[in-house]
C-alpha positions as CSV (number, residue, x, y, z in Angstrom):
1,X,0.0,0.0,0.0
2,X,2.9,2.2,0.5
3,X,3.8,2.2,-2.9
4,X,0.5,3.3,-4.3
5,X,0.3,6.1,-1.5
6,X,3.5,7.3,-2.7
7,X,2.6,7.5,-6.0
8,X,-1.2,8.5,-5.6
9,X,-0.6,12.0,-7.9
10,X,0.3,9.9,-10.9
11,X,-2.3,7.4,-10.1
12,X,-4.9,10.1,-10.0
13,X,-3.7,11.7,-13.4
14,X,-4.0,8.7,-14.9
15,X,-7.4,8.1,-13.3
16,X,-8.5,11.7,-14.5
17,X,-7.2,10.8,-18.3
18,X,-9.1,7.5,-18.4
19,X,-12.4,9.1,-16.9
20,X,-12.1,12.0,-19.6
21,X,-11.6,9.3,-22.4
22,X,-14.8,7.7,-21.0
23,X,-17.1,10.4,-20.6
24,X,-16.0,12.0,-24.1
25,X,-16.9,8.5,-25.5
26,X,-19.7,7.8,-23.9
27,X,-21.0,10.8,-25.4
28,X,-19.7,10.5,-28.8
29,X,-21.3,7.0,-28.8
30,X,-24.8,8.2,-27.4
31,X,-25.3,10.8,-29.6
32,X,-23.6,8.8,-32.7
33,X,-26.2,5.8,-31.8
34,X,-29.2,7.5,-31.2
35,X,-29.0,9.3,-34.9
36,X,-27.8,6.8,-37.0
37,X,-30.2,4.2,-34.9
38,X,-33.3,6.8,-36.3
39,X,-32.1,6.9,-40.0
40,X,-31.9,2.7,-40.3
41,X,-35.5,2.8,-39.5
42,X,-36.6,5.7,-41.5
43,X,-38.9,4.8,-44.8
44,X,-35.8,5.9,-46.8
45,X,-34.1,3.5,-48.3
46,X,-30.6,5.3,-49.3
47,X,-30.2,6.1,-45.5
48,X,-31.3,3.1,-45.0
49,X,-28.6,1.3,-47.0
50,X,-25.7,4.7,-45.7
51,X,-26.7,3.6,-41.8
52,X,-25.9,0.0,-42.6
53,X,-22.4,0.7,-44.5
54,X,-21.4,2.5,-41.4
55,X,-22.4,-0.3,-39.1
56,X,-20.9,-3.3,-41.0
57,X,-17.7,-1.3,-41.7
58,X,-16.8,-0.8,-38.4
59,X,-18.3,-2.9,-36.4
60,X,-17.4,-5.9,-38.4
61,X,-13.0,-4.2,-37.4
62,X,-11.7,-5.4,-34.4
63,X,-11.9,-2.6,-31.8
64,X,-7.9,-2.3,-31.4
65,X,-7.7,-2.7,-35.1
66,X,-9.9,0.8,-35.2
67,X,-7.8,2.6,-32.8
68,X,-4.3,1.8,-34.9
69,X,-6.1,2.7,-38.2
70,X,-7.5,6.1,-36.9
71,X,-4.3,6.3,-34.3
72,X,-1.7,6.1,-38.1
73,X,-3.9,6.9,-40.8
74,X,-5.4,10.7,-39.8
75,X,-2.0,12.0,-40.0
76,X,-1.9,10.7,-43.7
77,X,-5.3,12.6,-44.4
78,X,-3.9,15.7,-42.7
79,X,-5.7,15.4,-39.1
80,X,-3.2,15.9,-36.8
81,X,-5.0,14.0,-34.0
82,X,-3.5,13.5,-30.5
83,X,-3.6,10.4,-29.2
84,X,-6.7,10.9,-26.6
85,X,-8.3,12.1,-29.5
86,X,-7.4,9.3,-32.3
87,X,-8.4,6.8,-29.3
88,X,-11.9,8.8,-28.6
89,X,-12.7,8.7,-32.8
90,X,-11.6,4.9,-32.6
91,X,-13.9,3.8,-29.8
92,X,-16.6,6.2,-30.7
93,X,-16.6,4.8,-34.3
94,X,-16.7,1.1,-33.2
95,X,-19.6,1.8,-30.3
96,X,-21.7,4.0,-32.8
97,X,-21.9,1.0,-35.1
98,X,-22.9,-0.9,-32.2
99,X,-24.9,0.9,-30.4
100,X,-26.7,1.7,-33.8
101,X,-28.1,-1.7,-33.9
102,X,-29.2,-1.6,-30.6
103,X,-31.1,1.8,-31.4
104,X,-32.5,0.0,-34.1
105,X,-33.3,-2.8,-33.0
106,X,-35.0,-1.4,-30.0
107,X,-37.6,1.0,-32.4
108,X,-38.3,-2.0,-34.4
109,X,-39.7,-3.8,-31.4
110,X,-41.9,-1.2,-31.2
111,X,-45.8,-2.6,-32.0
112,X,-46.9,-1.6,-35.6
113,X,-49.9,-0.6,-35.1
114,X,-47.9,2.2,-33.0
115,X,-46.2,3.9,-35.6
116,X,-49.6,3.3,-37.5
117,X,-51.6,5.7,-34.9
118,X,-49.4,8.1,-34.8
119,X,-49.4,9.0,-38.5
120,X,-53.1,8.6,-38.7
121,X,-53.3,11.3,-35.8
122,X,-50.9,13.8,-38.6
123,X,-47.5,13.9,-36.3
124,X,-44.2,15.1,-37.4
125,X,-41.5,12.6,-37.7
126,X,-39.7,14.2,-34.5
127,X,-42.9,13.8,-32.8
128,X,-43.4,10.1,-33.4
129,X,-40.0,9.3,-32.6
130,X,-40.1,11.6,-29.1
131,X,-43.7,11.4,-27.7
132,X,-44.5,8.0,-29.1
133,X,-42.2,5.2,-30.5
134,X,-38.8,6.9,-28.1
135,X,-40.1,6.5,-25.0
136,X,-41.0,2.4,-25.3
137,X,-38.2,1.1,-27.6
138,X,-35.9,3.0,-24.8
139,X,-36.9,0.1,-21.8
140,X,-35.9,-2.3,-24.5
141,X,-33.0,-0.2,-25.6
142,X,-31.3,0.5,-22.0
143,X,-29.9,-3.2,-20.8
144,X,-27.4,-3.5,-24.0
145,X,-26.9,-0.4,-24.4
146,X,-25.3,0.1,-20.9
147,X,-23.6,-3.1,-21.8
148,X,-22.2,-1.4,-24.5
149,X,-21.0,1.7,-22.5
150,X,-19.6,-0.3,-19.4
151,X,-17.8,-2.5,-22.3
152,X,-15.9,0.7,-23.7
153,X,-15.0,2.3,-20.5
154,X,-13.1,-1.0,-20.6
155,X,-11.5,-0.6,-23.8
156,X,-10.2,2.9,-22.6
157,X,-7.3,0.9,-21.7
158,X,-6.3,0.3,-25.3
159,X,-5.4,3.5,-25.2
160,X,-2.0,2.6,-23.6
161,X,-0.9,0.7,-26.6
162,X,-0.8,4.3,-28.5
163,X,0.8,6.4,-25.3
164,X,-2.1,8.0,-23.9
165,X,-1.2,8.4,-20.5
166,X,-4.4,6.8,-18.9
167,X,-4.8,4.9,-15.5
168,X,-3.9,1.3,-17.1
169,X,-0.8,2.9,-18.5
170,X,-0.3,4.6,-15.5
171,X,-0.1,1.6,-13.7
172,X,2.3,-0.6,-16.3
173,X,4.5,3.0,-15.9
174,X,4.7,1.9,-11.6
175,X,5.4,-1.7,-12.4
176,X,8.1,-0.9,-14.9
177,X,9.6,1.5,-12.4
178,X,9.7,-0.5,-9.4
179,X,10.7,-3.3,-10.7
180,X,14.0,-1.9,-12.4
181,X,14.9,0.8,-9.7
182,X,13.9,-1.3,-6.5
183,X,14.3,-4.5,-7.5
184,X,10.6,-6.5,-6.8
185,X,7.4,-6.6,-8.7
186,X,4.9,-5.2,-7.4
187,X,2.1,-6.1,-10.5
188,X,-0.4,-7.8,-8.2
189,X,-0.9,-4.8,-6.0
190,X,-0.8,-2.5,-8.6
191,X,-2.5,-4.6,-11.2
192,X,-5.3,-5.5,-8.5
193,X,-5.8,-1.7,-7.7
194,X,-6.6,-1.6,-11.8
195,X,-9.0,-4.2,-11.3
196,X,-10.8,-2.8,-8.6
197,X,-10.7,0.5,-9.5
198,X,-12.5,-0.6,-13.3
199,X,-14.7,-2.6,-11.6
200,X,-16.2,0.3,-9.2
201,X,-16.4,2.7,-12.0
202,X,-18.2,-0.2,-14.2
203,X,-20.7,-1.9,-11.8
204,X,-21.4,2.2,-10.9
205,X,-22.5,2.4,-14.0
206,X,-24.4,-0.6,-14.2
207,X,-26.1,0.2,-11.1
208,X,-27.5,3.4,-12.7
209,X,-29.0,1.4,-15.4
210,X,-31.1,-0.7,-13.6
211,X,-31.8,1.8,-11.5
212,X,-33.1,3.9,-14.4
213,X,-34.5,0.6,-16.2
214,X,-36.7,0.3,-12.8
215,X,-37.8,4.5,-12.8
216,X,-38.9,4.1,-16.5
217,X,-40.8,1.0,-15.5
218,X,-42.7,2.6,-12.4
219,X,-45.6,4.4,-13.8
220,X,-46.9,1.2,-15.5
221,X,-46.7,-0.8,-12.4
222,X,-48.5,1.9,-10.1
223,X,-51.0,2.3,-13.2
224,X,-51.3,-1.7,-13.4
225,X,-53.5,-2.0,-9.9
226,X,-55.4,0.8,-10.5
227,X,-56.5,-0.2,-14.0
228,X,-57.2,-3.7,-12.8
229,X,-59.3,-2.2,-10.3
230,X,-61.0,-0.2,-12.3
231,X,-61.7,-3.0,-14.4
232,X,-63.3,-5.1,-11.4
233,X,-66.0,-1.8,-11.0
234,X,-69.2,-2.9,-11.9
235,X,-70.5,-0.1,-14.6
236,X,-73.2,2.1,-13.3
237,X,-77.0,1.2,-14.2
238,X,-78.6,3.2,-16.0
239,X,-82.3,4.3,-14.7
């Protein structure tokens, strides 16, 4: 434990980088998902077929794979990307395709004869999508898409491989050290602080998923007894 108190600045840069990776991603990824997740279902068909490009092109690369080919081939385009940012386009690339599917997916699960009311009653496309088909593909949307997010918090560790200076780098950086300069290995401390430390931040986020799953499902289950109720009332007689 001494060691890690020692060197609890450069653990907690490294901590900041990783968490800054992650929330940039996360956010790339939502937003990226949520639009592209719209357009596959949309009545046209050369979206349609744009969406599904996307989705097979970069989905169907190996995540680390993504990171190299953003990581070496932006500076041959003329985008001089750092490496947090060639690591945030790599991720956010491969989750979008993902999380595309599941966007999809999840409106397509959607009954029918929803989407049929609502153009009978004249809505906007935008009003569909965020009064009426949104709100119920999200309960089926949440679960995997979480998933998704806890699964590239994760692979914000890749981001050692191309020198960004993040907490799993941070701690192959006290390893390396110690074991040269003071002569033992300390990776299972170290190594096992990694693990925890992922592991908090992950299940945190899990957590927050079911917890939200549950808040999205809790108007229908109060409305459940008191529509069951209702339904046991005898009908008044009429005189």
């Amino acid at each position: 434990m001494d060691l890690l108190v020692k060197n609890l600045p450069f653990i907690l840069q490294g901590l900041g980088m990783t968490l800054a990776l992650s929330l940039t991603t996360l956010l790339f990824v939502t937003v990226l998902s949520g639009i592209l997740g719209i357009l596959a279902t949309l009545r046209y068909r050369s979206l349609r077929v744009l969406v599904r490009v996307w989705v097979e092109l970069f989905r169907d690369i190996p995540l680390i794979v993504n990171i190299f080919l953003v990581f070496f081939v932006a500076p041959l385009a003329g985008l001089d990307l750092t490496p947090f940012w060639a690591v945030t386009v790599g991720l956010s690339l491969w989750g979008s395709a993902n999380g595309a599917e599941i966007v999809r997916g999840g409106l397509n699960a959607v009954p029918r004869h929803q989407w049929q009311s609502a153009a009978a009653l004249g809505l906007k496309t935008w009003e569909v999508y965020g009064f009426i088909t949104g709100p119920q593909a999200l309960r089926a949307i949440l679960p995997p898409f979480v998933g998704l997010l806890t699964l590239l918090i994760q692979a914000t560790s890749l981001g050692a491989l191309v020198g960004v200076g993040e907490f799993f780098k941070v701690g192959q950086i006290i390893v390396e050290r110690t074991t040269m300069m003071e002569g033992w290995n300390p990776a299972f401390l170290v190594y096992g602080a990694v693990l925890v430390t992922y592991f908090v931040i992950c299940s945190g986020l899990s957590w927050f998923g079911r917890w939200l799953e549950r808040r999205l499902g809790r108007p229908q289950s109060r409305l459940a007894p008191e529509a069951a109720a209702a339904a046991r009332t005898p009908a008044p007689q009429l005189p």
